[in-house]
C-alpha positions in Angstrom: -7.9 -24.6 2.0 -8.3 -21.4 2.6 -11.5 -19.1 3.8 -12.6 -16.7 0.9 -13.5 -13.2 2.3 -15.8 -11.1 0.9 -14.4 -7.6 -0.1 -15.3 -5.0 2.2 -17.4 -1.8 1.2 -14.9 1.5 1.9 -16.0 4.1 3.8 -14.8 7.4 4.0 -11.8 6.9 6.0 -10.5 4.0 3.9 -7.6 4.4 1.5 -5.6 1.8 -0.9 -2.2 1.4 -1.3 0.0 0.1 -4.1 3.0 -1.7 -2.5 6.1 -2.4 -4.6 10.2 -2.6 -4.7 11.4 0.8 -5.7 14.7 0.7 -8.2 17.0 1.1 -4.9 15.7 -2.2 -3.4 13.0 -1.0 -0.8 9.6 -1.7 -0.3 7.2 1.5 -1.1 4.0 1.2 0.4 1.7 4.5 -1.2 -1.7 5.4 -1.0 -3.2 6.2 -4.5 -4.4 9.3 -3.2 -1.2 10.5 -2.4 -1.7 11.4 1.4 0.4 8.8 2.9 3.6 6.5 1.9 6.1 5.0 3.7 9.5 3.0 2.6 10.7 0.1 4.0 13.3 -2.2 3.9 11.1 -5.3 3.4 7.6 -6.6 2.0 6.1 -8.0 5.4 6.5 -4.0 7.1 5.0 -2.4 3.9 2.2 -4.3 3.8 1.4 -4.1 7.4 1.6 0.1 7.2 -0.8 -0.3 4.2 -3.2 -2.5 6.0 -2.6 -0.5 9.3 -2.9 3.7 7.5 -5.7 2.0 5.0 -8.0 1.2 7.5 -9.4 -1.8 6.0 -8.8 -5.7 5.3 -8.5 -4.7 1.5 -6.5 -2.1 1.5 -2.7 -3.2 -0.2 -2.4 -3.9 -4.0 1.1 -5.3 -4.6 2.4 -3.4 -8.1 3.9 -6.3 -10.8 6.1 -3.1 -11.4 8.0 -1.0 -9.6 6.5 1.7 -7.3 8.8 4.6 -6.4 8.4 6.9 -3.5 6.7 10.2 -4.4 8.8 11.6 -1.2 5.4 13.8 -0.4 4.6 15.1 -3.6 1.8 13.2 -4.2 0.8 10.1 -6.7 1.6 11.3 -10.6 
């Protein structure tokens, strides 16, 4: 079975990101605060930016829904 972790406190250098397949098929990995995003062509290279830019274990929530890119302009 697997090892529950606790969740980790964020700091001020933490972010989260919502990872999800856009309506073209690629995986949009976007911090909610709308300072970084990135589109990939699979889950496994979203999530690993996420967990990479959000600078914590806790970092990626995978969207039930789509998520499209904002392309810079920030999270509306």
């Amino acid at each position: 079975m697997g090892q529950f972790k606790p969740l980790q406190p964020l700091n001020g250098e933490s972010h989260l990101f919502l990872v999800g397949r856009s309506s073209h098929g690629f995986w949009v990995a976007r911090d909610l605060e709308g300072r970084s995003e990135g589109i990939f062509r699979n889950q496994k290279e979203a999530v690993r930016f996420a967990l990479s830019e959000g600078g914590h274990p806790n970092a990626v929530l995978i969207s039930p829904n789509g998520v499209e890119p904002s392309y810079g302009l920030g999270v509306h």
